[in-house]
N, C-alpha and C positions, 0 to 999 in steps of 0.2 A: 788394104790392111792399115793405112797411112792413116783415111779417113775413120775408121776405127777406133781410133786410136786418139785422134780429136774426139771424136765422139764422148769415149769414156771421159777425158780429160775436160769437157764441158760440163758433163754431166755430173762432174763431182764439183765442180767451181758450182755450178748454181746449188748443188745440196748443200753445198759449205757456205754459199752466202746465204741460203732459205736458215740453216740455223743459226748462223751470227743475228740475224735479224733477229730473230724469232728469241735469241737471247737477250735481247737491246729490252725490245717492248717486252717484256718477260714477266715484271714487275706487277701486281694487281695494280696498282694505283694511276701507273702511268695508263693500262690500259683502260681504266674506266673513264680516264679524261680523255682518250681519246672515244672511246665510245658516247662520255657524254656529248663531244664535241660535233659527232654523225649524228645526232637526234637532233640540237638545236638547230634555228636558223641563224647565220652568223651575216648578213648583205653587209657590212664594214669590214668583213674581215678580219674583226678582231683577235682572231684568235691564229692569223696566219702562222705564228710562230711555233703553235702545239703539235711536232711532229718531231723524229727522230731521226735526229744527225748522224749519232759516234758513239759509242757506248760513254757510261759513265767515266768519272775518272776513280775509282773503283768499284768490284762487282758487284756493293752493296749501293751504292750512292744509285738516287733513281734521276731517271733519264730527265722527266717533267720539273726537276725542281728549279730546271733553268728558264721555265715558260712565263710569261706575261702572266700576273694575277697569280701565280704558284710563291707558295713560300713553304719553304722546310726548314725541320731542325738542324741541328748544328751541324751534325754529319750528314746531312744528305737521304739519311734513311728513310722519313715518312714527313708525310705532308700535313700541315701546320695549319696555314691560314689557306684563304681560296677566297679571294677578291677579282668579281668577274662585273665589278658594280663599271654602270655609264660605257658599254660594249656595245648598245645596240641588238643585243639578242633575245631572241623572241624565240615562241616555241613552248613543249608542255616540259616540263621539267621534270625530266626521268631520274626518280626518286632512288633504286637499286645501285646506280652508277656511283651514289656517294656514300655506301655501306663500308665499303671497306676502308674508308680514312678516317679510321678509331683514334689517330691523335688529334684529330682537325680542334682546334682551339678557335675560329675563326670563321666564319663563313657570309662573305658578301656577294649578293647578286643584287643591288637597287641600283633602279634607273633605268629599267631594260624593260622589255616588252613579255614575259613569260605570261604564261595564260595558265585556263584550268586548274584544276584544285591542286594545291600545296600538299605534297607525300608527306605522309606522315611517318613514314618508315626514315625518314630525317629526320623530322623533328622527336623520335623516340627511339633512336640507336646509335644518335651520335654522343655519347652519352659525357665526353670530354668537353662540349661546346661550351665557349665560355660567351662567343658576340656572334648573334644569329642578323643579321639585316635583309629583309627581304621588300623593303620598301618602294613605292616606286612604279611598282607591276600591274598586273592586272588579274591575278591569281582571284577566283571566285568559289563557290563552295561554301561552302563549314569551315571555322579553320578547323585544326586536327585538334583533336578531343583526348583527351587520354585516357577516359575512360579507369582514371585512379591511377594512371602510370605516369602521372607528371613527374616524380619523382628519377626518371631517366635523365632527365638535364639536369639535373641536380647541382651543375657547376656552370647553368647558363646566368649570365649577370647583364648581357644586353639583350631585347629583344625589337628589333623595329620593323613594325609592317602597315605604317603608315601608306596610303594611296594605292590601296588595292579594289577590288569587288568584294569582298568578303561578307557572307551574309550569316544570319541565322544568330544563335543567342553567342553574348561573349566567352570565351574560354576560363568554363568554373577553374579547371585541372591549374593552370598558373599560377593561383594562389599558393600552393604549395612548394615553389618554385622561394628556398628559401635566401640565399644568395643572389636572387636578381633585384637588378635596382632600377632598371629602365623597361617601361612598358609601353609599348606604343601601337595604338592600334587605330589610330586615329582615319577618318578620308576613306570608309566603307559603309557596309550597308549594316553594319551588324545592328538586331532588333532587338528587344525587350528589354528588361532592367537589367542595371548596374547589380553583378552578383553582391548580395552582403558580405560573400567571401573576399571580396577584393579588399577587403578592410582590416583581412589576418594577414596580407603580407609581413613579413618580418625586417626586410633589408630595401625595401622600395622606395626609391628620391625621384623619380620622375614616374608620371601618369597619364598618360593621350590618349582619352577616349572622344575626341570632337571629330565631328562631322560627320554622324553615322545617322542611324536612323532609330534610338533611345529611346526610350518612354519610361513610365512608372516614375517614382518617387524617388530621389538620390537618396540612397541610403547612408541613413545616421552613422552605421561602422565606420565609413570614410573617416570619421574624428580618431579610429585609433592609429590612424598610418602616422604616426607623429615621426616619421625618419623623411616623411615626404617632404621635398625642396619645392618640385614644379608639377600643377595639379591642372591637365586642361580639358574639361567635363563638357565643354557647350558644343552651341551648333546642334543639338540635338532637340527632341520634344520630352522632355519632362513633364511632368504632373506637380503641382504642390509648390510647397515656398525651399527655400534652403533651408539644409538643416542647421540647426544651431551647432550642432557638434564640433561641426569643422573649426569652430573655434580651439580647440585642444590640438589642431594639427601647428604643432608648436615650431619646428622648422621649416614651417610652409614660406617661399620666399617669393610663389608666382602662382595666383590664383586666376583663373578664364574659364565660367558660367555663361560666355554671352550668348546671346541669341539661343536662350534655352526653355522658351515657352514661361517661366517662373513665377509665380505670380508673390505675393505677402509683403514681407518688408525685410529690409537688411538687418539682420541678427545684430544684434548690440554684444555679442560674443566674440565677434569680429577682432575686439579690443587687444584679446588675447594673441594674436598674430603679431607678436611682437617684431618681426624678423620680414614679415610680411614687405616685399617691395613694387608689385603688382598687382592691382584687382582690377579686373575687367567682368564687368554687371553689366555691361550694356546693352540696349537689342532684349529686352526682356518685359514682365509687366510690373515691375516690384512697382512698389506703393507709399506714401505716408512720407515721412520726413526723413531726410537721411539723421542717424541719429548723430547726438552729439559723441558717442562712445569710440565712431570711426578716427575721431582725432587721434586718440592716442598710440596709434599704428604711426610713429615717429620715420618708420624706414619708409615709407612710400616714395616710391619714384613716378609710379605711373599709377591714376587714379581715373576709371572712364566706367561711369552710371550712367551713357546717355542712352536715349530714347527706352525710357521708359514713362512713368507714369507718377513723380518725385515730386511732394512737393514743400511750402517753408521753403524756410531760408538756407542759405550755405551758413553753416554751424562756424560760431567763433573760434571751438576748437580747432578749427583746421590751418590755426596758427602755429601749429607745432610741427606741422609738415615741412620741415626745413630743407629735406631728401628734394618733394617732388618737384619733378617735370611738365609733367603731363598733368591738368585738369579739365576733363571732359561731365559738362553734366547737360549740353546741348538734347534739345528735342527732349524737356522735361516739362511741369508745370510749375516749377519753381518762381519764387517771387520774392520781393523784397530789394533791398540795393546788394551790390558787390563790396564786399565788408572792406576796409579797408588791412586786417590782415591778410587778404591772398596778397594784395600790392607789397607786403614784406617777404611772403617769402622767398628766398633767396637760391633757391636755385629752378621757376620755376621758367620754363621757357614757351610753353603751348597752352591756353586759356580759351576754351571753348562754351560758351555758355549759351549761342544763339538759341533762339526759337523757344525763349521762357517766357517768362511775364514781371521780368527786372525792372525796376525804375531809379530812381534819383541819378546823381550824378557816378559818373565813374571815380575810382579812387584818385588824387593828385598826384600821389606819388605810386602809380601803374607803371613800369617800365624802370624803373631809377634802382628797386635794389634785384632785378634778376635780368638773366642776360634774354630777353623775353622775344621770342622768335615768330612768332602766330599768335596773332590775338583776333577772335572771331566772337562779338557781343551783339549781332545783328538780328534783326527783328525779333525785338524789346521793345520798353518805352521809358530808356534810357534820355537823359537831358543834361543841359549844360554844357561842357565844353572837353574839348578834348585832351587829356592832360600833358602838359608840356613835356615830361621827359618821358613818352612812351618809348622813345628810340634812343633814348640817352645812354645803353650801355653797347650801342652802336648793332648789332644784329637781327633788326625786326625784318624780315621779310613779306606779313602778310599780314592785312590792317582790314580787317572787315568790320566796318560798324553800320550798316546800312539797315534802312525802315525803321528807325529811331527817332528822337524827337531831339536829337543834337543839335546844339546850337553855339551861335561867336563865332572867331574868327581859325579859321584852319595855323595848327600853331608851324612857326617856322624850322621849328626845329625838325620838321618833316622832309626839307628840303636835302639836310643835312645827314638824311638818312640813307645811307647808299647802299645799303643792302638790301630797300626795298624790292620784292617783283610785283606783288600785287596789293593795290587799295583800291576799294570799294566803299564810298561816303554816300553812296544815294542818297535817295529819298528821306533826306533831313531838313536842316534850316541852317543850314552855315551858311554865314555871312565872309562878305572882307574880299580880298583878293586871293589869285589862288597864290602861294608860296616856293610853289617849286623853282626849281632851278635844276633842271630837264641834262646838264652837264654833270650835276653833282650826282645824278640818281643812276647808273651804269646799265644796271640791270632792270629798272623797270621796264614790265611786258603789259599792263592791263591796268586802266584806272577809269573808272566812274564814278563820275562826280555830278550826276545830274540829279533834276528835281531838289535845284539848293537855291539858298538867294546870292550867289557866288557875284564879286561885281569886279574890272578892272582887269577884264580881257584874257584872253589865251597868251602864256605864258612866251615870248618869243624865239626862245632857245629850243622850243619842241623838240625841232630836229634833231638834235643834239643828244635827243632819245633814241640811242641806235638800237635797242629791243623792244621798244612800243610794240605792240600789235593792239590795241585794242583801247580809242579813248574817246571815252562820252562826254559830254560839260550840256548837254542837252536841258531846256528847261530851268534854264537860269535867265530871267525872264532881263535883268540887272546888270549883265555879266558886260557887256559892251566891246568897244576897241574893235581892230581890225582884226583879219586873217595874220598870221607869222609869213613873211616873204617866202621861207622855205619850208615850208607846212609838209609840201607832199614830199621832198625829198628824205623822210624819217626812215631809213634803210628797211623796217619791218612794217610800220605802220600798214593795217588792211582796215580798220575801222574808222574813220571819224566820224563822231555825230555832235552837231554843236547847233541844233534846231531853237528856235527861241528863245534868242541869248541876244538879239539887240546888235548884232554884230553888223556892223559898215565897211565900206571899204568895196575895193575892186576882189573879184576872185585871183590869188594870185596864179601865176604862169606853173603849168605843172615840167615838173623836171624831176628826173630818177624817183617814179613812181610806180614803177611795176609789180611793188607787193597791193598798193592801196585795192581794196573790193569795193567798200561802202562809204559815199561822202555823203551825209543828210546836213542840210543848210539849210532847210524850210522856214520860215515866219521869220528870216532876219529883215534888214536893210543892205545889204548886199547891192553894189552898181555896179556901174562898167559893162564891157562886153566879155562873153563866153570866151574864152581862147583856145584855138587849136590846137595847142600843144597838150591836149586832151586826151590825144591819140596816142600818146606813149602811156597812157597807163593802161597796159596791157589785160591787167586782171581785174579792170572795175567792172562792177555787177550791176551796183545802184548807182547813182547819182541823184540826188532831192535838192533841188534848188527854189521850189515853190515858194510863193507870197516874197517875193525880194523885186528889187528894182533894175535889175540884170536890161539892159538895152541892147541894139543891136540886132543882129542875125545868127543865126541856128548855124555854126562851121559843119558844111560835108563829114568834117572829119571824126565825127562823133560814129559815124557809120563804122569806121575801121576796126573799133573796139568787139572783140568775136567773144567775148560773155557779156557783154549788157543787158540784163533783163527788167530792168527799172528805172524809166528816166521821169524827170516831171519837173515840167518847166513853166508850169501852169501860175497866174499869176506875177508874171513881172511885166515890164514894157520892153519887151520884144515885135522884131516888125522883121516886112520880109516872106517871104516863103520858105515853109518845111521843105529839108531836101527830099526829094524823090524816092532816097532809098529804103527799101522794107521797115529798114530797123524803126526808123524813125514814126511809117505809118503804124505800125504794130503796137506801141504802146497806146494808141488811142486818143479820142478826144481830148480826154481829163490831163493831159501830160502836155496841152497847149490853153487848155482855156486862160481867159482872165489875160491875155495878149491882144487888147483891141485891134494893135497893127499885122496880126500874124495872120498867114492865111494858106493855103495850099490844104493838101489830104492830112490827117483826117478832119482838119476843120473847113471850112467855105472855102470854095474855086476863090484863085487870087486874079481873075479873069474880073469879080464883081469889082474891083477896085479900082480898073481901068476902064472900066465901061458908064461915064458919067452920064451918057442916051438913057441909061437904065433907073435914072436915080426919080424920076417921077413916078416911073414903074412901083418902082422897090415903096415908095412913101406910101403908093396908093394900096398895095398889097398890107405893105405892116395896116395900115389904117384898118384895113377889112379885117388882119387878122387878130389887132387887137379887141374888137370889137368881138371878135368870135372867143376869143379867150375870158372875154369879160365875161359873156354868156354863160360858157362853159366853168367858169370856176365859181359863178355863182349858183349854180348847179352842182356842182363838183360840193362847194363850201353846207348846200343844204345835206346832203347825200354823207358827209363826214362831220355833223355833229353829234351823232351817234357813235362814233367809231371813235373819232379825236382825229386830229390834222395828224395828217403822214408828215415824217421828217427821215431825213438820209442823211447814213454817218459813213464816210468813205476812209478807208485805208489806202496806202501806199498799193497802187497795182490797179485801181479802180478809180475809172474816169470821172469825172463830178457830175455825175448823173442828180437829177431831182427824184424824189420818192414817186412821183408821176409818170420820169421816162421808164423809172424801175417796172415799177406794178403794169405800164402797158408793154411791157416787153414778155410778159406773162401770156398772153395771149387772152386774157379774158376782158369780154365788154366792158365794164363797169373795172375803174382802176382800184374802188375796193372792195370786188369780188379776190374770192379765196384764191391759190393754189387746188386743183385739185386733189393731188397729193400731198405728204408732208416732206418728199422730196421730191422733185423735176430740175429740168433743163429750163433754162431762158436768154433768150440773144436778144443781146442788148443793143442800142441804139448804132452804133459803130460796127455792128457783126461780132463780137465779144461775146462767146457763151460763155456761160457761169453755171454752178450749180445753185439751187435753191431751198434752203432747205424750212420748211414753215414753222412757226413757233406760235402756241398757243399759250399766252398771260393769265395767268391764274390768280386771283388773291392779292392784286394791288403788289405782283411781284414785278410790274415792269423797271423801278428802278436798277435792283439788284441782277435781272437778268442783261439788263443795258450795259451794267457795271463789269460782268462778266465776260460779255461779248466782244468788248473794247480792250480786255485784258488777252483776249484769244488773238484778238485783229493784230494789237501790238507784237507778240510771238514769234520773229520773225527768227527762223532759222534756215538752212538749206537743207533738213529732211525736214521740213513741214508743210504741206499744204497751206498757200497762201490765203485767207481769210481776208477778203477785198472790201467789206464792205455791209452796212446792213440797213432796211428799210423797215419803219416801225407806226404802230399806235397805240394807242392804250390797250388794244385788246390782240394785237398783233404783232409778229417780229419774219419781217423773208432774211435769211441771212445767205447773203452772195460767197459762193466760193470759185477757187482760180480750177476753171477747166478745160482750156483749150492745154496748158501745160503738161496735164498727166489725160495719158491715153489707156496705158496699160499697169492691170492691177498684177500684183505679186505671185495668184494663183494662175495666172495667164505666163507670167515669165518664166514659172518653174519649168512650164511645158518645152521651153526651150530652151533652157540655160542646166539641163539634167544632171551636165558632167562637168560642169563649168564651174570648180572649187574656187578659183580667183574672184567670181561674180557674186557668187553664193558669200564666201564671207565677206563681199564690202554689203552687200545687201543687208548682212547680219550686224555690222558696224553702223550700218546709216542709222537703221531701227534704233540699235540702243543709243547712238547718239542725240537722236530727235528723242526717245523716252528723256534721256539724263537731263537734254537741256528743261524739256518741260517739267521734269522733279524738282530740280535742281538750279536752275537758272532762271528760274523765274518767281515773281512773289506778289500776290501768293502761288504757291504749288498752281500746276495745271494737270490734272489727273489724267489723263488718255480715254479713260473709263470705254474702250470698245476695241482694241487691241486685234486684227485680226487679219487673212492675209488679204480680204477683200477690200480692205483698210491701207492699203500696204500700197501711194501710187510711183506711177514711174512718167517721163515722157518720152518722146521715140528717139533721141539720143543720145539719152546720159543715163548710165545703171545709177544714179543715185537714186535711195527710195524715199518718197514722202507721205510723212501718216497724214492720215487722212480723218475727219470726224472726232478730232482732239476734243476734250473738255466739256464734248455736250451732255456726258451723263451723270456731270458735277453738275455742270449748269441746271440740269433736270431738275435735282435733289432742293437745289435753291430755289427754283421756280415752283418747284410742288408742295414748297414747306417742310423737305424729309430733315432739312438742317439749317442751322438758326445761318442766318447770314451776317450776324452782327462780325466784325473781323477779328482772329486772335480768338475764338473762342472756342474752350475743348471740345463741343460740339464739332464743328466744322473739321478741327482739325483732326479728330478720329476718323472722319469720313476721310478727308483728303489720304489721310494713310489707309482708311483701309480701300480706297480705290487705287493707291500707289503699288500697293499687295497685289490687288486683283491683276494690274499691269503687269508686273513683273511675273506673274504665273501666266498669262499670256504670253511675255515676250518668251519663256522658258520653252513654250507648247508651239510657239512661231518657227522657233530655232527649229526643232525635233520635224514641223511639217516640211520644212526648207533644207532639211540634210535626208530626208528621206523623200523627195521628191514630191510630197504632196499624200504620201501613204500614211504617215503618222497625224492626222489631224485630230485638234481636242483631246490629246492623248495623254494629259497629265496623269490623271487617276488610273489608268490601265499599267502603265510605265512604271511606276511602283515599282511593282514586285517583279518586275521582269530583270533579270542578273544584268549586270554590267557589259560583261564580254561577249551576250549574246546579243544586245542593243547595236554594241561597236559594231561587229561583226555584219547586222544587217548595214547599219551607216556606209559602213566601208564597200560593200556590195554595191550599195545606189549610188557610191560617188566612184566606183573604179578606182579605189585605193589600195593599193596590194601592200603586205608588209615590209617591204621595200623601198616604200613612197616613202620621200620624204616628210610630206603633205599628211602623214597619219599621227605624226604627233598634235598636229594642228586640229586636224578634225577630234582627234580626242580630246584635246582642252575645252573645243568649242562643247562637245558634248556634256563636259562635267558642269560648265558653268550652265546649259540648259537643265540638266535635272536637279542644281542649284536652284535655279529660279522655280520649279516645278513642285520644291518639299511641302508636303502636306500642310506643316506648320508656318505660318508665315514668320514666325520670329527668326525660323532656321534660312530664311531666303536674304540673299544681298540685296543692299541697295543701287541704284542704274550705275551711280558712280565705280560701287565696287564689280559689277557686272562690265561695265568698261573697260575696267583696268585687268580683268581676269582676261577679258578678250581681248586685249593687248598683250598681257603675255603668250597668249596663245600665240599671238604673230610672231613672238621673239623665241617662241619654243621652250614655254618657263619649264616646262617638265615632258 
C-alpha cells in the first residue's frame, strides 16, 4: 500500500516536471533556435549556452534572449538581432527554423562554414530585416530570385554576401530594394552581365561586385547611381572600354575596375568625380595617354594605372593632387622625365613608376615636401644623381632604383636615414664610397649595391646592422679595403656577396654566425689562411672563395658544417691535402683546382709528391703525352673549323671542366659529334652526372642565347634547379644541369605523401616561391614557361621542391626569332607577361593536382563550371579533412588562391607575389 503510494507520488512529480518544462520552452522562438541549433554542426561549441535553465523572469519574457548571439527587445518578448557570425558553424541552413522571428531587424551568420543553397523563405519572409550579413560561407546555388517579390525586404538596408560559391546571373529582383544602401556580393561565381537595373537603385552608397566570374559590357546606367560613395566592379572579365557615364556618379569617393579585362582609354569624364579619393585601373589593357583632365579630381588619395598599356607622359596637371598618397603607374610604357610637380606634392608618400621607359634626371627636390615612404623608379633609363633630400622628412623606408643609368656619389644623407629597411642601387654607375653608417640605420634588412663603380671598402660598422639579412656590394670592380673584423657577427646577416671588389686582407675569424648561409668572395685578393672557427656557422650553405690568394691548409673542420652544399676553393695558393671527409670529396674537382700545392681526392694522389723515384717517370710520360695532344688537337683544331672552337662557361656548382672533358663525357667518338637526344645524362670526369640538355643556334642567335643562359646559371635560389654550367659553338649549346641532387619528381611524391597536408603545403610554398623569385627577383623577368609536376624536383632528404627546366621556353622564342631581343622593348616584354600568365595558370592547375592527389591534372578549363562546395568537398575526401579539422580552413584558402590563378582571363589572375601573400594568409587562417 506504502509503495503505492510512492508510486502515485512519483508519478505526478515527473508529470508536473514534464509540464513546467514543456512550459519553459513553450515559446516558438526559443524552440526554433533550439531546433536550429540540432541541424547545424557546432565542433567549438559555440553555442554551449543555448538551452534552458529557469523559466523567464516573466511569463512573457522568452527563455533565449539571454543566449550568446540573441538580442531582444526591451521586454524580452521577441527576438531582434541574431548574430551567430565567427562560431565555427558549418552545416545547411535550415531555412523554416527562422520564420517565425517576424521582428528580427538583424541577422548575422559570416564567417562560419554553412553550405548549400541560401533559403529563400529568409530572404522573402523576414520582411522587418533591416542588416542581412551572410558573408564568409560557402553557400552555392542561385542566390534567391524573387521572381518580382523583392519588395518583401522592403526595409533591408545592409546586404553582405561577399565570399561565398554563389553562381549563375546576378540578383535583377534587388534593384527594387528601395532603402538599401549596401550591396555586396563580391568573392563568387556569379556569371553574365552587370543588370542595367542595377543602375535604378534609389538609396545605394556601397557596390561589391569583384571577384566573380563577369563578362559583357559595364553598363552605362551605372552613371545614374549618383548616391554611390564606394563602387568595386573588377577582378572580373569584361568586354569593352569604360563607360563614360560614370562620370555623373557625383558622390563616387572609391572607384576599383582592376583587373577587369578593359581595354580603350580613360574617360576624360573622370573630371567630374569631384569627391572621387580612389581609382584603381590597374591590371587592365587601357591605352593612350593618361589624359590631362584626370588632374582636376583634386581629392585623390590613392591613384594606381599600373600595368596596363599607358603611355606619354605623367600630365603637369597632376600638380593639383595635393590629397594623394599613393602613385602607381609601374608596368606601363610611359616615357619622358618625372615632372618635377610630383616632387611638390605634399602629402604624397608611395611613387611607383618602375618598368617604364623614363629618362633624365630625377626631381632635386624628390622627398623634401612629402613625408615620402616607398619610392620604386627601377628599371628605367633614369640618370644623374640621387637627389639629396630623398629622406629629408625622415620616413623613407624602401629606396628602389635599380637597372638605371644613375650616376655620382651615393648622397649621405642616406646614412641619416633610419627608417630605412630596404635599398636596392644595382646595376647603375655610382661612384664614391659607400656612406652608411650601419649604427644610424636600425632597421635595415636588404641592400644591394652591386654592378656599381662603388670605391673605399665595406663600411666597418656592418655589424652594427642588427637586422641585415641580405647584403650584396658584388661587382664593384674599385671598391677595395679589407673585410670589417666583425663581418660575421651581424646578428641576422644570411647573405654576403662581395665578389669582385678588390678586397685584401686576411678572412676575418668567424664568431656569432649562425644566421650566415651565403659568403661569395670570389675574384678578390683575399690572403691568409682559412680559419677553423668556420665551424660555428652552423647554417652556411655556400662559401665562394675562388681566384684569391688564401694559403695554407684545408681545416677538418669545414666537415662539421651539416648544410654545406657549395664550396670552391679553386684558385688560390693553398697546399696540403684535402681532408678525407665526404663533404669535402663531393664537391668535386672544380672546388680545388688552380692549387698547384693541393692534392689528395678529388684532385691527384698526394703519394705523387713524395715519390721524387717517379719524377723521370712522370717527365718522360708528360713528354709522350704532349706530344699526343699536339697530334690530337691538331686534329681536333682541323675537325672544328667548321663548327667554331668549343668554349665552357661554368657556374657555381660545376667543376672547371674544358669544353672537351665535357663533350667526351657524352659518350660519343668524336668530341663534336651531337647529343643523341635533346636531352640525356652524362658523367662527367669526377663521377658527377648532370643532365644535358641540347640546343640548336639558329639565325646568328648565339649571342643573345649565351646572354640568356648566364642570366638562368646566375638564378640562384633554394627552389630552383641549379644550372651548373654550359658548353658551346657557333652552331651548338649542351647546357649542364645539377642531377645527382634531385631524384625524385613531384608526381612520384604524391604517391606517397597522399595524406601528408604539412608536406603538401610546403611543397605548394616552395613552388610559388621559386615562381616569385624568378618573376620578381630577377631582371630581366625569367619566365618558367613549362610549369609542370614532372618539372617539380626533390632530393632524398629534404621536401623542398625544385623547378626544374626554368626559362627555356623564353629562351626558345629568342633563339627562334618569335621576339625582338633588343632589351626593354614592348615586344619582349608582352611575351615575358604573357608567359608569366601562362605560369601562374600552371601553378593554379599544380595546386588543384597536389590537393587531389594527382586526380585533378590539367584541370583548369573543366574546373570552371564545377561549384565551389562540390570541389571542397572532393579536396577534403583526398586529404582526410573532416569538418572538424582545423586544417580545413587552410585547405580552403589554399583552394581559392588555385582557382585565382586558374580564371580564364588573365587580367583576373594575381601576380606570384600576391599569390604568396594569399598563401600566407592561408597559414595564419586569414578567413
Amino acid at each position: 500500500m506504502e509503495s503505492s503510494k510512492k508510486y502515485k507520488l512519483c508519478s505526478c512529480f515527473y508529470l508536473f516536471l514534464f509540464f513546467f518544462l514543456t512550459s519553459v520552452a513553450a515559446d516558438p522562438q526559443t524552440e526554433s533556435l533550439l531546433s536550429l541549433k540540432s541541424h547545424l554542426t557546432d565542433n567549438s561549441n559555440s553555442l554551449k549556452d543555448w538551452f534552458i535553465i529557469t523559466p523567464g523572469v516573466s511569463d512573457k519574457a522568452l527563455a533565449c534572449c539571454s543566449w550568446s548571439g540573441v538580442r531582444c527587445n526591451q521586454d524580452s518578448t521577441s527576438v531582434v538581432s541574431l548574430d551567430l557570425s565567427s562560431k565555427n558553424l558549418a552545416g545547411d541552413l535550415p531555412g523554416n527554423e527562422l520564420l517565425v522571428f517576424t521582428d528580427l531587424l538583424e541577422l548575422n551568420i559570416s564567417d562560419n562554414s554553412f553550405s548549400g543553397e541560401f533559403p529563400a523563405e529568409i530572404f522573402f519572409n523576414l520582411t522587418n530585416l533591416r542588416s542581412l550579413d551572410i558573408s564568409r560561407n560557402n553557400f552555392s546555388g542561385r542566390f534567391p530570385d524573387g521572381n518580382g517579390g523583392g519588395s518583401s525586404l522592403k526595409n533591408l538596408i545592409f546586404l553582405d554576401a561577399l565570399s561565398n560559391s554563389f553562381s549563375g546571373p546576378l540578383p535583377i529582383h534587388l534593384s527594387q530594394l528601395e532603402n538599401l544602401k549596401v550591396l555586396n556580393l563580391a568573392g563568387s561565381y556569379f556569371t553574365g552581365s552587370i543588370p542595367s537595373q542595377y543602375g535604378s537603385f534609389k538609396s545605394l552608397e556601397f557596390l561589391h561586385l569583384g571577384g566573380n566570374l563577369l563578362s559583357g559590357h559595364i553598363p552605362q546606367e551605372l552613371g545614374n547611381l549618383t548616391t554611390l560613395t564606394h563602387m568595386e566592379i573588377g577582378y572580373n572579365s569584361y568586354q569593352g572600354v569604360i563607360p563614360w557615364q560614370i562620370g555623373y556618379m557625383s558622390e563616387l569617393k572609391y572607384l576599383d575596375i582592376a583587373g577587369a579585362n578593359l581595354s580603350g582609354f580613360i574617360p576624360k569624364h573622370f573630371s567630374n568625380l569631384t569627391k572621387l579619393e580612389s581609382l584603381f585601373l590597374f591590371k587592365n589593357h587601357l591605352s593612350k595617354e593618361i589624359p590631362w583632365e584626370l588632374g582636376q579630381i583634386t581629392s585623390l588619395v590613392n591613384l594606381d594605372l599600373s600595368d596596363n598599356h599607358l603611355s606619354g607622359t605623367i600630365p603637369e596637371s597632376f600638380a593639383g593632387f595635393k590629397n594623394l598618397r599613393l602613385l602607381n603607374l609601374m608596368y606601363n610604357e610611359m616615357s619622358g622625365t618625372l615632372p618635377e610637380v610630383i616632387a611638390q606634392l605634399p602629402s604624397l608618400d608611395t611613387l611607383f613608376i618602375w618598368n617604364n621607359y623614363f629618362s633624365g634626371s630625377l626631381p632635386k627636390s624628390l622627398g623634401m615636401n612629402s613625408k615620402l615612404r616607398w619610392v620604386d623608379v627601377s628599371t628605367n633609363s633614369f640618370q644623374g644623381e640621387i637627389p639629396q633630400g630623398i629622406c629629408s622628412r625622415g620616413v623613407l623606408y624602401k629606396l628602389m632604383l635599380f637597372s638605371n643609368n644613375f650616376t655620382g656619389a651615393l648622397p649621405q644623407s642616406l646614412s641619416n636615414c633610419s627608417t630605412l629597411v630596404r635599398i636596392r642601387l644595382e646595376d647603375n654607375s655610382f661612384s664614391g664610397v659607400i656612406p652608411f653608417s650601419f649604427s644610424q640605420l636600425p632597421d635595415i634588412s636588404y641592400i644591394d649595391l652591386s654592378r656599381n663603380k662603388l670605391a673605399g671598402g665595406i663600411p666597418l660598422d656592418i655589424s652594427k646592422a642588427t637586422k641585415l639579412d641580405y647584403f650584396n656590394i658584388s661587382n664593384n670592380p674599385e671598391l677595395g679595403g679589407k673585410l670589417p673584423p666583425q663581418i660575421w657577427s651581424a646578428p641576422r646577416l644570411q647573405n654576403f656577396s662581395a665578389s669582385s671588389c678588390s678586397i685584401s686582407g686576411p678572412l676575418p675569424e668567424f664568431a656569432s654566425c649562425k644566421s650566415i648561409t651565403v659568403i661569395e668572395l670570389r675574384n678578390n685578393d683575399i690572403s691568409g689562411m682559412l680559419t677553423p672557427t668556420v665551424s660555428t656557422c652552423g647554417s652556411l650553405q655556400k662559401i665562394d672563395l675562388a681566384g684569391n690568394s688564401i694559403t695554407g691548409g684545408i681545416p677538418e673542420r669545414f666537415a662539421k658544417l651539416p648544410h654545406l652544399t657549395v664550396l670552391d676553393f679553386s684558385y688560390n695558393n693553398l697546399s696540403g691535402s684535402i681532408p678525407s671527409d665526404k663533404v669535402f670529396q663531393s664537391m668535386g674537382k672544380h672546388a680545388y683546382e688552380g692549387n698547384a700545392n693541393l692534392c689528395g681526392i678529388p684532385l691527384k694522389s698526394c703519394s705523387a709528391y713524395s715519390s721524387r723515384k717517379l719524377v723521370s717517370v712522370v717527365v718522360a710520360c708528360l713528354v709522350s703525352i704532349l706530344l699526343m695532344l699536339a697530334a690530337t688537337l691538331a686534329l681536333y683544331y682541323i675537325r672544328q673549323r667548321s663548327q667554331g672552337q668549343w668554349k665552357m662557361v661554368s657556374f657555381a656548382g660545376l667543376p672547371q671542366f674544358t669544353a672537351d672533358d665535357v663533350l667526351r663525357s657524352f659518350g660519343s667518338p668524336e668530341p663534336t659529334e651531337a647529343v643523341p637526344a635533346s636531352v640525356s645524362k652524362a658523367v662527367l670526369p669526377t663521377g658527377i652526372t648532370v643532365i644535358v640538355r641540347k640546343i640548336e643556334l639558329l639565325d646568328k642567335k648565339k649571342s643573345v642565347v649565351l646572354n640568356v643562359l648566364t642570366q638562368m646559371g646566375n638564378a640562384r635560389h633554394v627552389n630552383l634547379v641549379r644550372l651548373l654550367g654550359f658548353c658551346y659553338n657557333n652552331h651548338l649549346v649542351y647546357v649542364l644541369y645539377d642531377n645527382n641532387l634531385h631524384t625524385e619528381t613531384l608526381a612520384e611524391k604524391m604517391r606517397t605523401k597522399k595524406k601528408d597536408w604539412a608536406t603538401k603545403k610546403r611543397i605548394i610554398n616552395g613552388v610559388a616561391k621559386g615562381l616569385c623569385f624568378l618573376h620578381h627577383e630577377c631582371y630581366p623577368t625569367i619566365p618558367h614557361g613549362d610549369l609542370r609536376s614532372t618539372n617539380i624536383l626533390f632530393d632524398d632528404d629534404k621536401m623542398e621542391p625544385c623547378l626544374g627546366e626554368f626559362g627555356f621556353k623564353y629562351m626558345q622564342h629568342l633563339n627562334k626569332g618569335l621576339v625582338s631581343s633588343t632589351a626593354n622593348t614592348a615586344d619582349q616584354m608582352n611575351v615575358i607577361r604573357e608567359e608569366q600568365q601562362k605560369d601562374i595558370y600552371n601553378f593554379g592547375q599544380l595546386i588543384l593536382e597536389i590537393l587531389t592527389n594527382g586526380k585533378l591534372m590539367n584541370a583548369g578549363g573543366m574546373i570552371q563550371n564545377k561549384p565551389k562546395d562540390v570541389l571542397l568537398r572532393e579536396v577534403y575526401t583526398e586529404n582526410e579533412v573532416s569538418s572538424s579539422d582545423f586544417k580545413q580552413g587552410e585547405v580552403k584558402r589554399v583552394v581559392e588562391v588555385a582557382l585565382l590563378c586558374i580564371r580564364s582571363n588573365q587580367s583576373d589572375r594575381p601576380c606570384m607575389e600576391n599569390v604568396l601573400k594569399f598563401l600566407s594568409e592561408a597559414d595564419n587562417r586569414f578567413k
